[in-house]
N, C-alpha and C positions, 0 to 999 in steps of 0.2 A: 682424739684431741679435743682439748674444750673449747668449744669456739661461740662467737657471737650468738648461733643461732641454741647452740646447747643452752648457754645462757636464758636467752628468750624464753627456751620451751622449760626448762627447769623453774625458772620464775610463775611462769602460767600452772606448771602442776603442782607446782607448790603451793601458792595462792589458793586454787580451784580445791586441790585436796584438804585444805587446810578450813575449806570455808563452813564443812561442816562441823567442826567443833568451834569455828566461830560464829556460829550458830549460838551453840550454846553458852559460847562466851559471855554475848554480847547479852543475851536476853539474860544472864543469870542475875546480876543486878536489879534484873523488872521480875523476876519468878519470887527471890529473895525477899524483895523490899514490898512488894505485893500478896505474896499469899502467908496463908498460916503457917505455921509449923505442920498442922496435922496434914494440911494440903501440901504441903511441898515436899514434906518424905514420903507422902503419897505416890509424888509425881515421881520422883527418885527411882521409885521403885516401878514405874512405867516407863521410863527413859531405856531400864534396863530389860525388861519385857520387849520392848520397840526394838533394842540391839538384838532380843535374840530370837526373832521374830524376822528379823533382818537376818540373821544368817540361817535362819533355815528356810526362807520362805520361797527361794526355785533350789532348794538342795544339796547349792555350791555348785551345779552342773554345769555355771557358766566362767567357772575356771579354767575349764578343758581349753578355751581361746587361748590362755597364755603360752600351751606348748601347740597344738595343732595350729594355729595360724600360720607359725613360721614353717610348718609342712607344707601348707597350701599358696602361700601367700604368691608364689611362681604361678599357679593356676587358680584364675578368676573363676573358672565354674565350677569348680570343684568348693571353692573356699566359699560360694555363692549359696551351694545346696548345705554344704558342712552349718554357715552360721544360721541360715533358714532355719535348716533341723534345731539347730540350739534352740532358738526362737520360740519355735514350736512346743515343746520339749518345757521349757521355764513356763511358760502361759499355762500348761495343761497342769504342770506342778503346782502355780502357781494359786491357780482355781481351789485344787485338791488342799491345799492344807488351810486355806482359811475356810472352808466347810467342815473339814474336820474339829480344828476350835471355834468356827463357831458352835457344834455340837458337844463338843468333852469341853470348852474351856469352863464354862460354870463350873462344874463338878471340880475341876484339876484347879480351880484359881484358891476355890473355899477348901480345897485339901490343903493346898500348901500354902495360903495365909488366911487361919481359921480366924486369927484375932484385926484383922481390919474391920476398918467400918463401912469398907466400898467393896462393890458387889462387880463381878467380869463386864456385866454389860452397865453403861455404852463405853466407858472408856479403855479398859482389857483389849474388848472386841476390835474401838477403834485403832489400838498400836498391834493388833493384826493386820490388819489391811494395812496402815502406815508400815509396817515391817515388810511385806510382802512385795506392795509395788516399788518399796527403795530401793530392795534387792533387784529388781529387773532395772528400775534405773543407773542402781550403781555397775549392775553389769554392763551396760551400755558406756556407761564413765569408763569402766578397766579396759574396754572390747575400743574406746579410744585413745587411751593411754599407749596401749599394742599398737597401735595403727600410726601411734606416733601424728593425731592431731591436735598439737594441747589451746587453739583457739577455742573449737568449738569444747573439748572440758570443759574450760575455763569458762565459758557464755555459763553452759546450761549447769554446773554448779552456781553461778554467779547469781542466776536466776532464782532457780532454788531458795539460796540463802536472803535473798533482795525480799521474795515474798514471804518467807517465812516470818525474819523478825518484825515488818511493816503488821503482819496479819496476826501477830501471835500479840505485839506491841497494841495495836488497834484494838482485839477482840476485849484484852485484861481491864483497858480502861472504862471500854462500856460494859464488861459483867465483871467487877471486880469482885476478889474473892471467890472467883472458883476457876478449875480445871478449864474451862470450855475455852478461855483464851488460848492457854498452853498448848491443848489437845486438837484443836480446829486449827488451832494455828497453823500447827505442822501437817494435819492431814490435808488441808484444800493445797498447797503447793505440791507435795509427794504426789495426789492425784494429777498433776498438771505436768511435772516433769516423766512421772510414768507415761501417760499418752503420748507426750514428747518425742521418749526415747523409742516407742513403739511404732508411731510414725518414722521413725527413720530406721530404725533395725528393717520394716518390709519394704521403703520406698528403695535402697540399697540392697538389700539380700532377698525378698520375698520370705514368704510362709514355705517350710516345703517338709516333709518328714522320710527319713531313710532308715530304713531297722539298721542299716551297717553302723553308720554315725551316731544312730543315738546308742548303739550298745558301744563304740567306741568313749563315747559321750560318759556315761553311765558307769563306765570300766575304770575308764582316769579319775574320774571326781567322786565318786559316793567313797572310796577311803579315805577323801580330805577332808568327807561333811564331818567323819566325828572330831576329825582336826579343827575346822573353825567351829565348833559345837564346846570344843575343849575350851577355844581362845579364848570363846567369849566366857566361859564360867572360870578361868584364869584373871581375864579383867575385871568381873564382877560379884564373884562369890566373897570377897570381900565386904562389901556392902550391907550381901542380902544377911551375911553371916553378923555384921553389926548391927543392921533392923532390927534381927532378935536375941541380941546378948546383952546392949545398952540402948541409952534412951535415944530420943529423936534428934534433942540438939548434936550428942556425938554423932550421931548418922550426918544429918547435916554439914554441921563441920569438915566431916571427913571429905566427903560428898564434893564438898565447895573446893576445896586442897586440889582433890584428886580431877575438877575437871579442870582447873586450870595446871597443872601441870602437866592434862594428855592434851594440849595447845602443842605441846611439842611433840607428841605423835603424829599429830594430822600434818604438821608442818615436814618431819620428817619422811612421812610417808610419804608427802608431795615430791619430797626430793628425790625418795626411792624410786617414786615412780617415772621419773625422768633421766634417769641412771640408766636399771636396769634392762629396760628394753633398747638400750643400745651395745651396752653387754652382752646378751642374749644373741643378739644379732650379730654381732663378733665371732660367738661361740657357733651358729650354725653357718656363717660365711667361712671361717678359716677350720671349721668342724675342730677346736681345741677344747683340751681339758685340763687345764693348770693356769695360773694367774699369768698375766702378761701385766709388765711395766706399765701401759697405759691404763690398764683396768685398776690397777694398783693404784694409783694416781686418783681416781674416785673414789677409791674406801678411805684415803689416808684424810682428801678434803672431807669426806661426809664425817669421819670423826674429829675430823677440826670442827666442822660447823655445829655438832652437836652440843660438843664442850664450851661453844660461845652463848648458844640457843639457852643451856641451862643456866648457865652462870649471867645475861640478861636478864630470865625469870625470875631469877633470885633476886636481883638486883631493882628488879620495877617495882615484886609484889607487894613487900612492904610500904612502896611507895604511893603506889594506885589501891590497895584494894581499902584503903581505911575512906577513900573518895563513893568508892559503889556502894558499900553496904551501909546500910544505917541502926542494924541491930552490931550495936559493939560486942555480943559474943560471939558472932561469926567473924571474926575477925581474928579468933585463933587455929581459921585457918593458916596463916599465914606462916605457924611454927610445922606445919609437916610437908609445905611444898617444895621445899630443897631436897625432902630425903626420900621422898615418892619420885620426884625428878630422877634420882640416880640411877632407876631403872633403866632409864634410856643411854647412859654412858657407852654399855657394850650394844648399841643396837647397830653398828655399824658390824662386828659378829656375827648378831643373828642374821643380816644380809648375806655377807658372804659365804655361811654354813647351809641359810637354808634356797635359793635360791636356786642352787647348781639341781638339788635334791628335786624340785621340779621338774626343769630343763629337761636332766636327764632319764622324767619317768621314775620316780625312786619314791613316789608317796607311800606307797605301801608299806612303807616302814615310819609317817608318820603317825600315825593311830598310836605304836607303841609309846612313842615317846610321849604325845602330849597325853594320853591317858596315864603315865607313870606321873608325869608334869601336875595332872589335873590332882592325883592323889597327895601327895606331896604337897602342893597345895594349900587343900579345902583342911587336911592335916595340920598342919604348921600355922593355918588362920584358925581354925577351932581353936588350938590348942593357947598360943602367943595370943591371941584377943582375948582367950580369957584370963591372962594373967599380966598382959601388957597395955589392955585396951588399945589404942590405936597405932602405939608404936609396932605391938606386936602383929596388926595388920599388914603395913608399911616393910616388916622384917621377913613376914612370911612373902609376900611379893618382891623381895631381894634377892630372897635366895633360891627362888623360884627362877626369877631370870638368870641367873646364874648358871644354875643346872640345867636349863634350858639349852644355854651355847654352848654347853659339855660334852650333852645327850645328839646336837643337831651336829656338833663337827666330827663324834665319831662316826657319823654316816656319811655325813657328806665328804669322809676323806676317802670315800671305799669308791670315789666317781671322778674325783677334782684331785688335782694336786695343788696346795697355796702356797705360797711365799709372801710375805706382807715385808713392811718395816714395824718390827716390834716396839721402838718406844714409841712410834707415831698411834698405835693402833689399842697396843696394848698398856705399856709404862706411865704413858698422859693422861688417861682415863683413869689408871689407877690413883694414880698420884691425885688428881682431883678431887676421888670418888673419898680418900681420905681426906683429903684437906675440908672437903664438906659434913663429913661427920664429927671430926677432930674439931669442928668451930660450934656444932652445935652439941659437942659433950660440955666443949669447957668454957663457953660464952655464951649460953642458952641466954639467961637475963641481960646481956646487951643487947647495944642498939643495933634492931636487927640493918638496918641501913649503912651503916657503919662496916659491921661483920661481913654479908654480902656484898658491898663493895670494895672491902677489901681483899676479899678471896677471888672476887673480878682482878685485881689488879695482879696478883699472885700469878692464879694461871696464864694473864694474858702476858707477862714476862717470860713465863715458863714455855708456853707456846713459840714465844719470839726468839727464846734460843732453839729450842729445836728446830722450828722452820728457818733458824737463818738463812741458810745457802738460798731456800727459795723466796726470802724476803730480796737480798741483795740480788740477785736474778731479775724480780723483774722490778728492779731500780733501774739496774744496769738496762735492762729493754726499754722500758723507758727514756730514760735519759738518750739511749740512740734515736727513739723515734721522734725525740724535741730536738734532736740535732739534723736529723731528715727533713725536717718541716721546714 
């Protein structure tokens, strides 16, 4: 049921999850309007070193929380020694790979970008450490996500982000024109939230190490690592692919597009993470494996609120982004953030396909897929960048996600049975997902303000017949409870 406090905790993991790509939100107007061109696709391409640096830097080990907690969660000492071990386990990991680039990353940075004019050390080096210890902090954010605390989330992301833009804001002003704002900015907080999260992971669990747990540890997770190894070169090999086909401004550009349109990932993900760990806990309390009416009832609101979240975006960017930027050719970002958006149409899919595939111990079979995913791909962006420039970026990341929830619901039906409501889930999405291409085939040179606001008004008609029963519903509760009063 959705009640008061679902509300509460949903708001907070939403917020809290969200605060990271408002992060970069908020400072991309002071990175923009402050550094060069040569400096900023510089940094671009450190932002995405730092993501991936972030996912490998404790190995993904500290996914194993999402299914073993709910084992343990009945017994405190066992769950006590199980996340100690984790603990243990991420730190030792944790150590081992930024020794390792700091020894190979020289050699591996000047391999694979021979034409820069920046050398691995100090800034490479530094979005190793920045990768490393976020990864232990964000595991401590997911490890309380599961726990179902979203105050403290919410604090210690709020924190984070509070010092980051003050530090990152401060630093640019007094050394303008170079990296060390951008780069210090984010490291002195990550340093502070890591200690943080490490303070509390032993004052709670202690240190403790068990060969059973960590090879249980080890057994569940190193299948997923190639899986978020894949995510990340799914959400970024786009980029690095346009670094070296055209110039800086299109990197740029694209760059600018594409991070405000993932505003509604983090924002999304907020809400996933407030969902499904109450789902989860349905499934191992009533031990079921098929959709129930009430879980139903969360995918159909998550894909209502997605198709509002984009068609908002749509609707502001043109309005706000000509206010932030001051170089008027960044400003053509503004024609590719509706069709980068689309991707997230079917993300309420990818939930309920991949999700169960978890739960139920079933990752083994993710490797195949995001590596077909990954080839597919890096294929389809080679090929449409080079003959479409940015649209063909944009296209290969289309159909990507596409075959994405193709690949994840043939498997996750071998575990799950689903039943949804198809136009709620499927039909409305679609129906959008054209109405937003179909405006910018045949109104590209109109006023983009106009167009988006009118495909707002479109859908939200369109929404309002389909949810009628539940709009008049809760009129009708309403209206009883002003007559109770």
């Amino acid at each position: 049921m959705i009640t008061k406090n679902f509300i509460k905790s949903s708001f907070l993991y939403t917020i809290g999850g969200a605060l990271p790509m408002a992060t970069g939100f908020i400072l991309l107007p002071t990175y923009v309007n402050n550094l060069s061109k040569e400096d900023y696709s510089f940094f671009i391409i450190l932002q995405i070193l730092f993501l991936f640096f972030q996912t490998i830097g404790i190995l993904n080990i500290d996914i194993s929380t999402q299914s073993y907690y709910f084992d343990y969660k009945n017994d405190p000492a066992k769950l006590r020694r199980f996340v100690g071990t984790l603990v243990s386990n991420m730190l030792m990991t944790g150590v081992v790979i930024t020794l390792f680039f700091s020894l190979t990353g020289p050699f591996l940075f000047e391999l694979i970008f021979p034409e820069t004019a920046y050398s691995f050390f100090p800034y490479v080096f530094i979005a190793v450490i920045i990768g490393v210890c976020f990864s232990f902090f964000k595991s401590y954010s997911n490890f309380l996500i599961v726990r179902q605390k979203p105050e403290r989330f919410f604090l210690l992301s709020f924190g984070n982000f509070f010092l980051t833009v003050i530090l990152s804001i401060l630093l640019l002003k007094l050394i303008p024109d170079s990296l060390v704002g951008p780069v210090y900015g984010r490291l002195v907080p990550v340093l502070i939230v890591f200690c943080t999260a490490l303070v509390f992971f032993i004052k709670e669990f202690g240190i403790h190490y068990d060969k059973k747990f960590t090879k249980d540890i080890i057994n569940y997770s190193l299948p997923s690592l190639i899986n978020v190894i894949i995510i990340w070169a799914l959400g970024n090999v786009d980029r690095l692919i346009i670094s070296g086909q055209m110039e800086k401004l299109d990197l740029i550009v694209y760059d600018i597009a594409w991070k405000i349109a993932m505003i509604l990932e983090f924002v999304l993900t907020g809400l996933t993470n407030s969902i499904y760990p109450k789902i989860m806990n349905s499934w191992a309390d009533f031990r079921i494996s098929k959709s129930s009416v009430e879980e139903n009832r969360y995918h159909h609101v998550f894909t209502l609120l997605t198709i509002f979240l984009i068609a908002l975006l749509n609707v502001a960017s043109p309005v706000i982004l000509p206010f932030l930027f001051k170089k008027e050719a960044y400003l053509l970002a503004i024609n590719f953030i509706p069709l980068l958006a689309l991707q997230f149409l079917f993300r309420g899919f990818f939930n309920l396909y991949f999700y169960p595939i978890y739960y139920f111990k079933r990752t083994k079979s993710l490797p195949r897929i995001f590596i077909l995913l990954a080839l597919i791909q890096v294929t389809a962006s080679f090929t449409l960048i080079y003959y479409m420039g940015l649209m063909g970026a944009i296209a290969a990341i289309l159909i990507s996600k596409l075959i994405q929830v193709i690949l994840l619901r043939q498997e996750s039906k071998k575990v799950f049975t689903y039943k949804f409501n198809k136009v709620k889930m499927l039909y409305l999405p679609i129906f959008y997902g054209c109405l937003i291409v179909s405006g910018e085939l045949l109104f590209r040179e109109s006023n983009k303000i106009i167009l988006y606001a009118s495909e707002f008004l479109i859908i939200t008609l369109i929404i309002g017949l389909v949810y009628k029963s539940e709009i008049i519903s809760l009129i009708e509760r309403n209206n009883l409870l002003r007559k109770k009063i």
